[in-house]
C-alpha positions in Angstrom: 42.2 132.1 56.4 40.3 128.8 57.1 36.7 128.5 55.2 33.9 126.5 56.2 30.9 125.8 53.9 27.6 125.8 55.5 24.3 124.9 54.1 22.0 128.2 53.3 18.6 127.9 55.1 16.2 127.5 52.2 13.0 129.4 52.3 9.7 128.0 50.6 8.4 129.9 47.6 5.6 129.6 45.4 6.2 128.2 41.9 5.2 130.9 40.0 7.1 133.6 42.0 10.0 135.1 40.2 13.0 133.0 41.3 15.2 136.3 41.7 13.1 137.5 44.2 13.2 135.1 47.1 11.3 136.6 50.8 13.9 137.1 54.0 12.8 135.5 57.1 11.8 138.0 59.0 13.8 139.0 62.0 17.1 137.3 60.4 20.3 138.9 61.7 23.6 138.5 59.7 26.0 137.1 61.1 29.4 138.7 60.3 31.2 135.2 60.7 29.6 134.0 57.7 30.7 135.1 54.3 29.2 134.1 50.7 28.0 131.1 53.1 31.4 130.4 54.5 32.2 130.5 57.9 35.2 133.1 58.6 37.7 131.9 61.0 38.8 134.3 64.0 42.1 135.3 65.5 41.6 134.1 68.3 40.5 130.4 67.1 43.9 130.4 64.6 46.5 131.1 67.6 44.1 128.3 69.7 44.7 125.8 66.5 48.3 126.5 66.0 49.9 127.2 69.6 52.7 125.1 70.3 52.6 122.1 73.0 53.9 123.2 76.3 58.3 122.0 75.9 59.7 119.8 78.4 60.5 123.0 80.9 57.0 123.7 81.9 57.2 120.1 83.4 58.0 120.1 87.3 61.2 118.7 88.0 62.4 119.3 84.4 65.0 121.3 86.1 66.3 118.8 88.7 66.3 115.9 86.3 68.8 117.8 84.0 71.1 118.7 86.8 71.3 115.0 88.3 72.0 113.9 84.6 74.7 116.5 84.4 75.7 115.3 87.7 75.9 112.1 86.8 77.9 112.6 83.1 80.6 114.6 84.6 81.0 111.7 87.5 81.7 109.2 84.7 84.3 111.7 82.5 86.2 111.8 85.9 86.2 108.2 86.3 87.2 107.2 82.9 90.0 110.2 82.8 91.3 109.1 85.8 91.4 105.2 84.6 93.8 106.7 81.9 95.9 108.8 83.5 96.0 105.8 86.6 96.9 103.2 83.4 100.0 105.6 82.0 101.2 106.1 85.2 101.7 102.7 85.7 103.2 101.8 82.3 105.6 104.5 82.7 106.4 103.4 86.3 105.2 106.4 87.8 103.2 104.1 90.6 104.7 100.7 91.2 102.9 97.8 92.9 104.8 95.9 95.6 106.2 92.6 94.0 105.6 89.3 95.5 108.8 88.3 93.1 112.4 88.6 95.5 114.5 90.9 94.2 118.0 89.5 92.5 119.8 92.7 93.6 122.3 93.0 96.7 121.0 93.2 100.1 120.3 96.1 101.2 121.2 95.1 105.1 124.4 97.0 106.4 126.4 94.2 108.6 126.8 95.2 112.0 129.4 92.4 112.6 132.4 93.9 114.2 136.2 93.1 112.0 139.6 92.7 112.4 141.9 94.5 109.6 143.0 91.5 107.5 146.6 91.3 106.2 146.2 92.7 102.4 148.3 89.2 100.9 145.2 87.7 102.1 142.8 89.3 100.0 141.9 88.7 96.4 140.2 91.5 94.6 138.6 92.2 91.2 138.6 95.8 90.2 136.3 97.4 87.5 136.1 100.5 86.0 132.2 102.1 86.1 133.7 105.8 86.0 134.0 106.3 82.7 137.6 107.5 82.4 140.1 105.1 80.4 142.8 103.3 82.3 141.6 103.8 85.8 140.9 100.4 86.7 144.6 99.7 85.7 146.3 102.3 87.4 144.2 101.6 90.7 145.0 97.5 90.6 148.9 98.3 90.3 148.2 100.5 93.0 147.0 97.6 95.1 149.8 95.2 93.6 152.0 97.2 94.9 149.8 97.0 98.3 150.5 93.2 98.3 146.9 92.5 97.2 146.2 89.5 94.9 145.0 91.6 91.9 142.6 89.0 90.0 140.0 90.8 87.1 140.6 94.2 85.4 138.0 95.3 83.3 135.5 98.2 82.4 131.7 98.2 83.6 128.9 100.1 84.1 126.8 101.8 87.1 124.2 103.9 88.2 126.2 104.6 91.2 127.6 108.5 91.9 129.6 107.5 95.0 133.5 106.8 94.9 133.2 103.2 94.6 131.2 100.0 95.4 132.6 96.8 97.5 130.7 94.1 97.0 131.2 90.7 98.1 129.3 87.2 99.5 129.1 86.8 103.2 132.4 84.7 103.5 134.1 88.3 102.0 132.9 90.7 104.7 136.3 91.4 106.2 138.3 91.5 103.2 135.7 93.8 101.7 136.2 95.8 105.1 139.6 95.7 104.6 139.4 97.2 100.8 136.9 100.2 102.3 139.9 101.1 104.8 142.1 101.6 102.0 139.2 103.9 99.9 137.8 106.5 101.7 133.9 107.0 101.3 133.1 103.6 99.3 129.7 102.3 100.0 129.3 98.0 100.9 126.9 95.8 99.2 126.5 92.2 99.3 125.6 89.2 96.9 125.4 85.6 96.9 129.1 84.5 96.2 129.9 81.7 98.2 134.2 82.8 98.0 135.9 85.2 99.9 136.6 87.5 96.8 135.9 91.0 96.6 134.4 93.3 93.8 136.1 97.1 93.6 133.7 98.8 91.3 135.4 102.2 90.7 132.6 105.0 90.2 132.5 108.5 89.0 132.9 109.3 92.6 136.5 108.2 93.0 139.6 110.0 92.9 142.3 108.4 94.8 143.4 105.6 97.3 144.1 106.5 100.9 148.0 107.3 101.4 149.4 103.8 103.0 150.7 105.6 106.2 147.2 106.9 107.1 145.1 103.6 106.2 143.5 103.3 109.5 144.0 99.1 110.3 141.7 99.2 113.8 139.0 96.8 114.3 135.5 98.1 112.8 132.2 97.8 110.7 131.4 97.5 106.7 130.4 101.2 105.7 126.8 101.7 103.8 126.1 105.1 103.4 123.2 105.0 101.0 121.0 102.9 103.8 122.5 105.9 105.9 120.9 108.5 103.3 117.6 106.2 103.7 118.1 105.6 99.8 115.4 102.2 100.0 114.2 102.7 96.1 116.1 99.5 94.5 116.3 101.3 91.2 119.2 103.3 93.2 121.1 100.2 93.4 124.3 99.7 90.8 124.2 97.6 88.0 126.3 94.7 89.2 129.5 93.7 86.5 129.3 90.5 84.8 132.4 88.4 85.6 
């Protein structure tokens, strides 16, 4: 409860009245605020003194403001989520940009040049073994030896490649490299930038055996690609190439 003094009205008296007995002004009401001349502080003037301020909600457009700021807020999470996500994709080569860089790998151009069936004494091959089973490469070039083939590297390498084997040769190899996909059955043909005539037998997990000699078919006819067949474009699909 909150007291305030106020001065009591003084009343003239004569000097020699008794000073206990002091007259009333007539006609005087009491005032019930007023207590041992302090004034009494109502209810009603405490809640008016201590009422809170009105909160930012009784403002209008409080509401609208808070939902464009949540608006807003969630916009930018997005934007910053999906800059991170965007960013790992592309380390982990999830998304690729087109490179103005050419790429070293063989061309992926099937030729539509029509060939003859070369003699097999005119052909040198290499042969490597990319299938992962020992001796292969070996037992396929006596194969060929015995063919009349000139039989030139033997060795082991690796690939990517699930078919039955890989011919790969320059431009000036084209019809021996046909030649050599008579004699295997389902091989696929890629070129490179050899300027010889050799050829590259890269024997894949895919193989199992050369055609019989009696049923080599030696008509004219094209180089056989049938990954650009299978629309297979992604160049991380093509084999990893043997060094010599």
């Amino acid at each position: 409860m909150v007291n305030e003094t106020i001065p009591e009205e003084q009343v003239a008296v004569p000097e020699n009245a008794d000073p206990r007995k002091r007259r009333k002004r007539p006609g005087r009401q009491k005032d019930v605020t007023i207590l041992h001349g302090h004034r009494v502080v109502t209810g009603p003037e405490l809640r008016a003194t201590f009422a809170e301020a009105p909160g930012p909600e009784s403002h209008p457009g409080w509401f609208s403001r808070r939902l464009l700021h949540g608006i807003v807020l969630a916009l930018l999470v997005g934007l910053v989520v999906a800059g991170l996500v965007g960013a790992w994709a592309i380390i982990n080569g999830v998304i690729r940009f087109p490179s103005a860089v050419a790429s070293q790998a063989p061309a992926a151009v099937c030729p539509a040049t029509v060939f003859d069936y070369m003699p097999n004494n005119k052909i040198s091959v290499n042969i490597y073994n990319a299938a992962g089973r020992a001796g292969l490469a070996k037992n396929v070039a006596d194969q060929l030896k015995a063919r009349g083939y000139n039989v030139g590297t033997v060795d082991n390498s690796t690939t990517s490649y699930t078919g039955p084997a890989m011919v790969v040769s320059g431009s000036g190899g084209q019809a021996a490299a046909f030649n050599i996909q008579r004699n295997i059955a389902g091989t696929d043909y890629f070129q490179d930038q050899r300027t010889d005539a050799s050829v590259d037998l890269i024997l894949a997990p895919g193989f199992s055996a050369l055609v019989p000699p009696e049923l080599v078919d030696n008509t004219p006819g094209k180089l056989s690609c049938p990954r650009l067949e299978q629309r297979i474009a992604d160049n991380a699909k093509l084999p990893v190439m043997p060094t010599p």
